[in-house]
C-alpha positions in Angstrom: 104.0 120.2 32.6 103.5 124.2 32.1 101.4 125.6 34.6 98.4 127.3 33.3 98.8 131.3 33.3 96.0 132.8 35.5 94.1 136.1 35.1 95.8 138.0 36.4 99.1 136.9 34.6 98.1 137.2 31.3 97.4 141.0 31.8 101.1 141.3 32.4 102.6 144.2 29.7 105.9 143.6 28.2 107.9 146.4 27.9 111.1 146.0 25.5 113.6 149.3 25.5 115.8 149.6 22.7 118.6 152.4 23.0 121.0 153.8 20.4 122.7 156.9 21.7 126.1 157.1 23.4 124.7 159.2 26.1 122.4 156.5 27.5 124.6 154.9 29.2 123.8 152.2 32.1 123.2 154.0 34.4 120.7 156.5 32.8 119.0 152.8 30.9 118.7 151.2 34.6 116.6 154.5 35.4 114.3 154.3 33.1 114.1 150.7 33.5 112.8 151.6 37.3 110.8 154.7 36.2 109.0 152.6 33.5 107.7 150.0 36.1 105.7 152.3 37.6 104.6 154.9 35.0 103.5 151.8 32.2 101.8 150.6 35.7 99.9 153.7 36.1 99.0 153.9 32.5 97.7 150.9 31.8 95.7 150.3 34.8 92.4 150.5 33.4 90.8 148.3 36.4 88.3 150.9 37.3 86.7 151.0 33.9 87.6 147.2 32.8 87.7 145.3 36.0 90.2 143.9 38.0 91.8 141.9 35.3 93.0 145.3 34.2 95.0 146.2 37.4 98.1 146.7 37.4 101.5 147.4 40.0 104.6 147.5 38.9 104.8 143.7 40.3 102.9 143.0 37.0 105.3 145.1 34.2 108.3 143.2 32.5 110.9 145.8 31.1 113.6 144.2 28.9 116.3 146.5 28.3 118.9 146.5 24.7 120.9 148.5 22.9 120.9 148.5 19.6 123.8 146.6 17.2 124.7 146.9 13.6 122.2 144.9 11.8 119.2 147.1 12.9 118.1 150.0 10.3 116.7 153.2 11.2 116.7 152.9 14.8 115.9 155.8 16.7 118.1 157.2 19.8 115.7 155.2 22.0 112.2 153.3 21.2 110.1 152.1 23.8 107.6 149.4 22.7 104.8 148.2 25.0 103.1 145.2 24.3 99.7 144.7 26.7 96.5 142.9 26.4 93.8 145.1 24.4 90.9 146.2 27.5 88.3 148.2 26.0 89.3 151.2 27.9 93.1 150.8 26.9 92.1 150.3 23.5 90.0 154.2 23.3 92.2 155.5 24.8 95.9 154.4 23.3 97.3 157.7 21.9 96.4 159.3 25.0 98.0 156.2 27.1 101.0 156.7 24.7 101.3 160.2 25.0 101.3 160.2 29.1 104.3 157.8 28.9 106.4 160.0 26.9 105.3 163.3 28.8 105.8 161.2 32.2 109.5 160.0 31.2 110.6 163.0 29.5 109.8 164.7 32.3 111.7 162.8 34.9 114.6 165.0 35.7 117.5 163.9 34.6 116.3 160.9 33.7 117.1 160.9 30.0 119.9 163.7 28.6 118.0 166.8 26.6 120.2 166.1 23.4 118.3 162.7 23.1 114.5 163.6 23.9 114.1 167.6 23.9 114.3 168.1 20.3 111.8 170.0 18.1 108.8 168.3 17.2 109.1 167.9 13.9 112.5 166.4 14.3 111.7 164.1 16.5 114.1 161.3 17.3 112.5 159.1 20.0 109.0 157.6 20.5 106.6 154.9 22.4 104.5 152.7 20.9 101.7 150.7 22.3 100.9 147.3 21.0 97.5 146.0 22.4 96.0 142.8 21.1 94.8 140.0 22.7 97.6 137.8 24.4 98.3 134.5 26.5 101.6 132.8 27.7 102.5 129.3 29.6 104.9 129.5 32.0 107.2 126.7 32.3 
């Protein structure tokens, strides 16, 4: 029988990578694996506004980590996609969440190489995008 998800599990984000660029290699994709634990922790965690429902460590964050094969179409050199349950605070303030995840990881030195994220802005060639709806899972 499936145990019931608690609170406190169904506030758990789901962050999916998706890479498509030589240069990322393994070792630079485990990186930002770890570095995305804690930043999409820190982002999210609306708790103070929304409750404790909305806390978050990086305990809490499930990062899933692909590279990209010959049946996907316009792929960028790396996408990062974050799905997480909607709290009002998250919700008002989601471009703002979104942008303080790519400032925070482009930032990380030497985490990502410059020919795959330091490009001119209107050329831009990878992004984040934050997914926030109302969500609930069975473990099993």
């Amino acid at each position: 029988m499936p145990r019931v998800a608690t609170e406190k599990d169904t506030a758990m984000p789901r962050v999916t990578v998706t890479a498509n660029h030589p240069m990322l290699t393994d070792t630079v994709l485990r990186r930002l694996g770890e570095q995305l634990l804690v930043v999409v922790a820190s982002a999210l965690d609306t708790s103070a506004e929304d409750g404790p429902r909305a806390r978050l460590t990086t305990a809490d964050v499930e990062v899933h980590i692909r590279r990209s094969g010959p049946m996907d179409q316009n792929v960028r050199a790396l996408s990062i996609d974050i799905v997480a349950n909607a709290y009002p605070q998250r919700s008002k303030h989601k471009k703002k969440i979104t942008e303080e995840i790519a400032l925070r990881i482009t930032s990380i030195a030497g985490m990502v190489p410059d020919e795959v994220l330091d490009i001119p802005s209107d050329e831009k060639k990878s992004f984040v995008w934050l997914h926030l709806s109302d969500g609930a899972f069975s473990l099993f």
